[in-house]
N, C-alpha and C positions, 0 to 999 in steps of 0.2 A: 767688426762687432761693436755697435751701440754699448756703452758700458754707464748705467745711471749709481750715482755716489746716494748710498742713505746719509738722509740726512745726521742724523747723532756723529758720523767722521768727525763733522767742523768742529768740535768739543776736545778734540788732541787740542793742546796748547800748541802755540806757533813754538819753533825751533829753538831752543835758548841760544844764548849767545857764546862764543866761543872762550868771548872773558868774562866766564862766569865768576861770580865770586868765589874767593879761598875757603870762605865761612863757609858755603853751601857745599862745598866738597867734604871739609874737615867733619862737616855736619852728617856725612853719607855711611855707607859701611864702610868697614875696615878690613884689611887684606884682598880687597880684590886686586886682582891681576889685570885682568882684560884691559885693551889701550883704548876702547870704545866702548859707553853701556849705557844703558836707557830701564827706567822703571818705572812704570806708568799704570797708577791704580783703576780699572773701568769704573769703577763704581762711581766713585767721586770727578771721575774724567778729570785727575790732575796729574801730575810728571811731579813724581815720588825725588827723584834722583838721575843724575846724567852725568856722562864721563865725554868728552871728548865728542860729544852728538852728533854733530855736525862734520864729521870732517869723513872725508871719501876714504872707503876702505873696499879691497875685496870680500865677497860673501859667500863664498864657496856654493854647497850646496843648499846653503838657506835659500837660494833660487828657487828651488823646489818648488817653496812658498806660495812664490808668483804661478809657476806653473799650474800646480795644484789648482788657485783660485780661479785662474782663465777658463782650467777646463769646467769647474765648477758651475762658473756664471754659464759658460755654454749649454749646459746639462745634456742632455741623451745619454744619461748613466750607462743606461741598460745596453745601448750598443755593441757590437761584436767589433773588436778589433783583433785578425791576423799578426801575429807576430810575424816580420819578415826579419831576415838571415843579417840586413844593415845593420839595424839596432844592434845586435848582438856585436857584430866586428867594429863599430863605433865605439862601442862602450869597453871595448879590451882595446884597440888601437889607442883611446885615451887614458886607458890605464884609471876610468873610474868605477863606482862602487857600481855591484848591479845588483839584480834581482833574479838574473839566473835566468831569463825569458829562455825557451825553444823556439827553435824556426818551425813554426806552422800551429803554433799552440793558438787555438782561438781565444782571448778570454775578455770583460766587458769590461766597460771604462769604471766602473763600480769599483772591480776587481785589482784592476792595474792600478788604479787610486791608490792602494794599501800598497804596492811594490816600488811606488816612486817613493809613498813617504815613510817609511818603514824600515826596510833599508837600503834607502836611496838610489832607487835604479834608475841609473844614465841612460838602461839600455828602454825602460818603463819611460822615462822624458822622452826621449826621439819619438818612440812609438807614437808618444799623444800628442806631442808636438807637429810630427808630422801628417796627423790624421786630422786634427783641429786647425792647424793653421791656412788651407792647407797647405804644406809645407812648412820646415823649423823656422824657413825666414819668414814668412807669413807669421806664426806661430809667434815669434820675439816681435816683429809690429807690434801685434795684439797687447805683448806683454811691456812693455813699452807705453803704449795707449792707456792701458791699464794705470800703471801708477803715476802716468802724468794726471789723469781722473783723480787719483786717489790722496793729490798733494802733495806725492813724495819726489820733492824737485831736484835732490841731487842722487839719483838714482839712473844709471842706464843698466839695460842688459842685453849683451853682446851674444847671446843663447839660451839656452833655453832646459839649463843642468848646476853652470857655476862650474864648470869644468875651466882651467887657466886657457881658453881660446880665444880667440886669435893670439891673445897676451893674457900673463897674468893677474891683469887689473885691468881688462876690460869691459867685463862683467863688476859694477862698485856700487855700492851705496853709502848710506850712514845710519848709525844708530838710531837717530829721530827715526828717521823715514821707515823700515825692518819695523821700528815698533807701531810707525801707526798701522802699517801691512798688517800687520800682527792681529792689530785691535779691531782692525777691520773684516779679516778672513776669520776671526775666532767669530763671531757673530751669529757665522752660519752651525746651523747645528753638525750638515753634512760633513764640515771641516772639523767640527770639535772631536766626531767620534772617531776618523780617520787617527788624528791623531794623537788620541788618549791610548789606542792600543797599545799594549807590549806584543805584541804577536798576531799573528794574522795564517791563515795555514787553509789553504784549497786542498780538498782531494781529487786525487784522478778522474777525469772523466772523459767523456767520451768526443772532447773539444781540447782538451790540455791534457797536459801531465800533475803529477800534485806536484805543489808549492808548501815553502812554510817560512815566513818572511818574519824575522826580531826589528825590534824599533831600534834603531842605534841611540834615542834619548834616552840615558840612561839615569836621567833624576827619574823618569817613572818606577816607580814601585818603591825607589827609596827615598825617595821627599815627601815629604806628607804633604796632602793636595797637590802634586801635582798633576800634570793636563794635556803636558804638548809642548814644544810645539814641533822646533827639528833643528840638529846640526848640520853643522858643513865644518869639512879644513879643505884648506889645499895649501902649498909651501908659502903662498905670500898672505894667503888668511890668517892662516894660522888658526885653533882649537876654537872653534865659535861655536854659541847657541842661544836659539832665542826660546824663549822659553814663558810658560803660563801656570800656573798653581790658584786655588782655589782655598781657602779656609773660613768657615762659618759663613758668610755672607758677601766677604771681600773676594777679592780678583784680581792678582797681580799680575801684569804684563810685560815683558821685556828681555835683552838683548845685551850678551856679553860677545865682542870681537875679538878676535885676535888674545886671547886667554894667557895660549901658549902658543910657541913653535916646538915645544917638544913634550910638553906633559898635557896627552889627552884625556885628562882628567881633570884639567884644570879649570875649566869650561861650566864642567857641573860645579865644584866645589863653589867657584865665583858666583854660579847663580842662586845654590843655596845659602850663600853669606849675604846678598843681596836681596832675598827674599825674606830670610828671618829679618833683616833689618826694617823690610817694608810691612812685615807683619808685626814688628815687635814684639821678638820672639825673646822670654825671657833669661832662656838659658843655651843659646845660640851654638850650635859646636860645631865640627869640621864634619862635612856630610862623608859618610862612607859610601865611594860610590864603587858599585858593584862590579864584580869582574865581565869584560864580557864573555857572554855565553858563548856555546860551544860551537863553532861556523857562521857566528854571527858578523857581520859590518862593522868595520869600526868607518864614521863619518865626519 
C-alpha cells in the first residue's frame, strides 16, 4: 500500500532532546504522574510541553491508532466483513478487551470501526487486520510502512491490537512519535467522528445480531472540549492515553504513558491537569472522572 504524507505533518517540531531543560519542565503542569507526555497545540503547530518524549515505551492498545488509520487510508468503508470463530478465540486466548463479535455476524468496515475504537476490540483488530492486510502479518507491514511515512522513528509494531505479543515491549513507541500519529489521523474527519463518540449501538438485523459498544475514553463527557482520542494498558504499559480537547478556536493534542500501574484513572486526571495548563485554565481542579458504566471496557 502506497502511503503519501500531507504536507502540513512536517510542522510537528523535530523531537526535543532528552536533556531537556529543568526550567522547561518546572515551567510545565503540575502533578502529573505519567513517566512519558507530549502536548502539542495544532493551531500554532508548536509542542506546548513534554515529559520524557523520546524514550521507547510500550502502548498498549493505543495501537488501535495505527490500526484504525491503515484501514482508513485504504477505504472500502462499505465492505462486508464475515465475522470468523478465530477472532473471537484470539481475543479470549489473549485475555484482551473485545467487542463481543459473533461467528457468522456480517457487518461493514464502517461498522467494526466503532468496535475497535470504542471499546477496543482485539477480536475487531484481527478481523481488519486480517481482511486488509491480507493477513495480520501483512497487515503490521503496512502498519509499519505507515509510520516510517509518517516520521515516527522510534516506533515498531510487533501486531496489530498492543496486546504484550510476542513480549511485552515488543509492540513500543514514544510520546513524540503517538503524538505526531495523533495530529496526523485527527485531520481526517472520518477519524474525528469515530472517535468523539461515547457510544455507538447496531440494532439486530438480518446480517448481525445487535451491538452496543461504550468508549472506554472517559475524559469524554467530563472534560469540556474534549474529542478523542483512545486508551490502552497492559501490565508493562501501564494506564495510558492519548487524548484531544477542543476550546474556542484552540486544539490540544497529546499523550500521557504509563500514568499508573494501578490507578486507572490516573491517565484522565493527568491529561486533564495538562490540558487545563495548555489552555490556561484559570481555576484548574482535579477532574472527576466518571465511574465506568454498566458492562462497559475498562482499556
Amino acid at each position: 500500500m502506497a502511503v503519501a504524507v500531507a504536507a502540513p505533518l512536517v510542522a510537528l517540531p523535530a523531537a526535543p532532546s532528552q536533556a531537556a531543560p529543568a526550567a522547561r519542565a518546572a515551567a510545565g503542569p503540575a502533578g502529573v504522574a505519567a513517566k512519558s507526555a507530549y502536548l502539542f497545540d495544532s493551531g500554532t503547530r508548536k509542542t506546548r510541553w513534554s515529559r520524557a518524549a523520546t524514550t521507547k515505551r510500550p502502548i498498549a492498545s493505543i495501537t488501535k491508532v495505527m490500526t484504525a488509520l491503515v484501514v482508513l487510508r485504504a477505504g472500502k468503508l462499505d465492505r462486508t466483513i464475515t465475522v470468523k470463530q478465530k477472532y473471537i478465540d484470539y481475543a479470549v486466548r489473549q485475555g484482551g478487551s473485545m467487542a463481543n463479535l459473533r461467528a457468522g455476524d456480517r457487518l461493514t468496515v464502517r461498522q467494526l470501526l466503532n468496535g475497535l475504537m470504542l471499546p477496543s476490540g482485539c477480536d475487531v483488530a484481527y478481523a481488519l487486520a486480517d481482511v486488509y492486510g491480507p493477513g495480520w502479518k501483512g497487515f503490521v507491514t503496512k502498519m509499519n510502512k505507515t509510520a516510517a511515512q509518517l516520521g515516527m522513528k522510534h516506533t515498531k509494531y510487533a501486531n496489530f491490537d498492543g496486546l504484550p505479543w510476542p513480549t511485552a515491549t515488543s509492540t513500543y513507541s514514544t510520546a513524540y512519535d503517538q503524538t505526531r500519529l495523533a495530529y496526523y489521523a485527527l485531520k481526517r474527519a472520518d477519524f474525528r467522528a469515530v472517535v468523539a463518540r461515547r457510544a455507538y449501538k447496531l440494532a439486530k438485523s438480518t446480517t448481525h445480531g445487535a451491538y452496543s459498544w461504550t468508549n472506554t475514553n472517559r475524559l469524554l463527557g467530563s472534560y469540556t472540549g474534549a474529542a478523542g482520542v483512545k486508551t490502552g494498558t497492559t501490565d508493562a504499559a501501564g494506564y495510558s492515553l492519548m487524548f484531544t480537547a477542543r476550546r474556542g478556536t484552540r486544539t490540544l493534542v497529546g499523550i500521557v504513558l504509563n500514568s499508573s500501574t494501578t490507578d486507572e484513572t490516573a491517565r484522565f486526571t493527568d491529561a486533564a491537569r495538562i490540558l487545563d495548563w495548555g489552555f490556561g485554565a484559570k481555576s484548574a481542579g482535579v477532574l472527576r472522572v466518571p465511574p465506568v458504566p454498566a458492562g462497559a471496557n475498562v482499556d
